[in-house]
VOGU-3710 file (C-alpha; in Angstrom, 3 decimals, decimal comma):
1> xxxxxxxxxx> 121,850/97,607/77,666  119,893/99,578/80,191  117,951/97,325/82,842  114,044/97,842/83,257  113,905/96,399/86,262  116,802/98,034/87,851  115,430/101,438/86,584  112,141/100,830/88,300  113,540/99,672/91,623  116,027/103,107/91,274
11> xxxxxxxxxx> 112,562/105,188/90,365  110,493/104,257/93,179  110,265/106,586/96,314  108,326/107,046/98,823  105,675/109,343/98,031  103,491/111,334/100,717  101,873/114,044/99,197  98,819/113,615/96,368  96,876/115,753/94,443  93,186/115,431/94,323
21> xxxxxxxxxx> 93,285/113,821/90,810  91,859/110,412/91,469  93,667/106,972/90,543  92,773/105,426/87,941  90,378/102,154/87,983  93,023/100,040/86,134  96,176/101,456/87,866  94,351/100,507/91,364  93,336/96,998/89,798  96,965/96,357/88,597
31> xxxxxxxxxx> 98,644/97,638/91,735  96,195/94,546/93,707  96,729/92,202/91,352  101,176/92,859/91,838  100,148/92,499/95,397  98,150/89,034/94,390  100,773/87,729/92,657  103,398/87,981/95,212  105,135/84,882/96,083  104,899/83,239/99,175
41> xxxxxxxxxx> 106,058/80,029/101,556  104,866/77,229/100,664  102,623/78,845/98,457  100,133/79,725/101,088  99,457/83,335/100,400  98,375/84,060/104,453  97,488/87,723/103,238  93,991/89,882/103,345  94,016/93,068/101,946  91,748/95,685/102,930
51> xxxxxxxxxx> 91,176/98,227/100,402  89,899/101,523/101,821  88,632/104,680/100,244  86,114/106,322/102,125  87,771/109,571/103,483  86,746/109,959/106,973  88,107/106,068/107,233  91,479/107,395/105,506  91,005/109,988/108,081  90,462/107,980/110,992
61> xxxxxxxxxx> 93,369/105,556/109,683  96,190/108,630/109,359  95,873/108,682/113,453  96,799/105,043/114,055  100,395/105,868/114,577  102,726/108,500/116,272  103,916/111,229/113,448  104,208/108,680/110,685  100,497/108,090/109,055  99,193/111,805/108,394
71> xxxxxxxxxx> 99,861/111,354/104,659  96,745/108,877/104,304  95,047/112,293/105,139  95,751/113,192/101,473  95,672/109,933/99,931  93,245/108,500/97,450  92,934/105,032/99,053  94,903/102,566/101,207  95,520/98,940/101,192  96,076/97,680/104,671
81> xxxxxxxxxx> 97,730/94,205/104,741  97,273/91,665/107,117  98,570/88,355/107,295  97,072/85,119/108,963  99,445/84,133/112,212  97,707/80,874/111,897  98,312/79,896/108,312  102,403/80,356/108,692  104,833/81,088/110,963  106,669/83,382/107,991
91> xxxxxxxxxx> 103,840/85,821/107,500  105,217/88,513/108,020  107,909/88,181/105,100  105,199/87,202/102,686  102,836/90,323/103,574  106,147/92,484/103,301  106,522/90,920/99,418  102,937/91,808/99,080  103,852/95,405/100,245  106,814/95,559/97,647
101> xxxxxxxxxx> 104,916/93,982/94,964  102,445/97,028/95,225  104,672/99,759/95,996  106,675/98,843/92,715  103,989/98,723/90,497  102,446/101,612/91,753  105,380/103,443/91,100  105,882/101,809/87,381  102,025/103,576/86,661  103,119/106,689/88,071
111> xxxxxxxxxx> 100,920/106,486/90,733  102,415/107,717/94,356  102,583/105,153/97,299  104,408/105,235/100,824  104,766/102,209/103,217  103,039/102,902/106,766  104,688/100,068/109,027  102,172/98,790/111,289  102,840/95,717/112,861  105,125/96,445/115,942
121> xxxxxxxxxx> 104,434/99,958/116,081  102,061/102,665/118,405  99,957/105,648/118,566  99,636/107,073/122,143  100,865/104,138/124,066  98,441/102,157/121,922  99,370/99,650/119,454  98,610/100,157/115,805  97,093/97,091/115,145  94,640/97,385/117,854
131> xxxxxxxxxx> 93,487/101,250/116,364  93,240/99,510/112,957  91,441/96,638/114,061  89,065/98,658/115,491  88,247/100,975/112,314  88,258/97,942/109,735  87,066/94,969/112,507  89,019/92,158/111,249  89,150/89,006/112,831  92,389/88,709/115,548
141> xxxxxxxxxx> 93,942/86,335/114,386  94,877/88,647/111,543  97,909/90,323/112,514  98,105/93,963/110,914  101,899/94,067/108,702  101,686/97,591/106,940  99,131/100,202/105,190  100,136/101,604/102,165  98,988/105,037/100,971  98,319/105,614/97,580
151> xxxxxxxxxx> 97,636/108,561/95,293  98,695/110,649/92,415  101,950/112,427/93,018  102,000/116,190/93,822  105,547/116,132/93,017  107,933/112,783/92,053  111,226/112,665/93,995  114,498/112,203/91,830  115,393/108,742/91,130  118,324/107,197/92,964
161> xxxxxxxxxx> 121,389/107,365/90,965  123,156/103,865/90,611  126,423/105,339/91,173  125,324/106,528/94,667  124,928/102,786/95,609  126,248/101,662/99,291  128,380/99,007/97,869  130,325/98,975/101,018  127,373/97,080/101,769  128,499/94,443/99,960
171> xxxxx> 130,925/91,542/101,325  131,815/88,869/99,035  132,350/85,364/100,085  132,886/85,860/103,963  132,172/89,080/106,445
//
């Protein structure tokens, strides 16, 4: 008996180059609401999502770190997560299941996505978060996690094969 689940977590890749088809109304709505329904510590969701798709901002966005964010110069629309630093000490993990949640079910309705890490990272000596904060002006103590890019595919990488797996990866009962 063949897996769903498994299939879709082997189907999803990292997609980061889009056509100029648009995505759909629905596929965007359902790709916020996997992100919404994302489970969290203690049940205290400390995310904000900020949905962008005005191009120059896309534009503006693809420069907020070193060699990794040009593809958001081709993308449809973005949804940059943040995650309160005052609400929870464990935001970070909970903004990063909000990132999955999205990425999987954008992948599910064919729609491309690719995970921009944010938090931690620079563009000319400057952080990301700061760049970002300064195109979208949210409040500081919302710490920036990731952006991810979305659009339709202008090609779909292969799926990973299950017999390709790293199982040396795995270590059963001890180290």
């Amino acid at each position: 008996m063949e897996n769903q689940l498994l299939t879709l977590f082997a189907q999803r890749r990292s997609v980061r180059a889009y056509t100029d088809e648009p995505i759909p109304e629905e596929s965007l709505k359902a790709i916020l609401q996997a992100g919404l329904l994302s489970p969290s510590g203690r049940g205290l969701r400390p995310w904000e999502l900020v949905i962008v798709r005005d191009r120059r901002t896309l534009d503006r966005l693809a420069e907020c770190r070193d060699g990794a964010a040009q593809m958001l110069k081709g993308a449809s629309c973005a949804v940059v997560v943040l995650g309160d630093s005052e609400k929870t000490d464990v935001w970070t993990e909970d903004c990063s299941n909000v990132m999955m949640n999205m990425h999987l079910m954008a992948s599910a309705l064919g729609v491309g996505s690719c995970w921009i890490q944010g938090r931690l990272r620079t563009a000319g000596g400057v952080s990301t978060e700061e760049i970002v904060q300064e195109i979208l002006g949210f409040p500081e103590h919302l710490k920036l996690e990731a952006i991810l890019s979305l659009g339709m595919p202008a090609a779909q990488p292969e799926a990973r094969s299950l017999d390709e797996l790293p199982e040396e990866k795995l270590h059963w009962e001890k180290f």
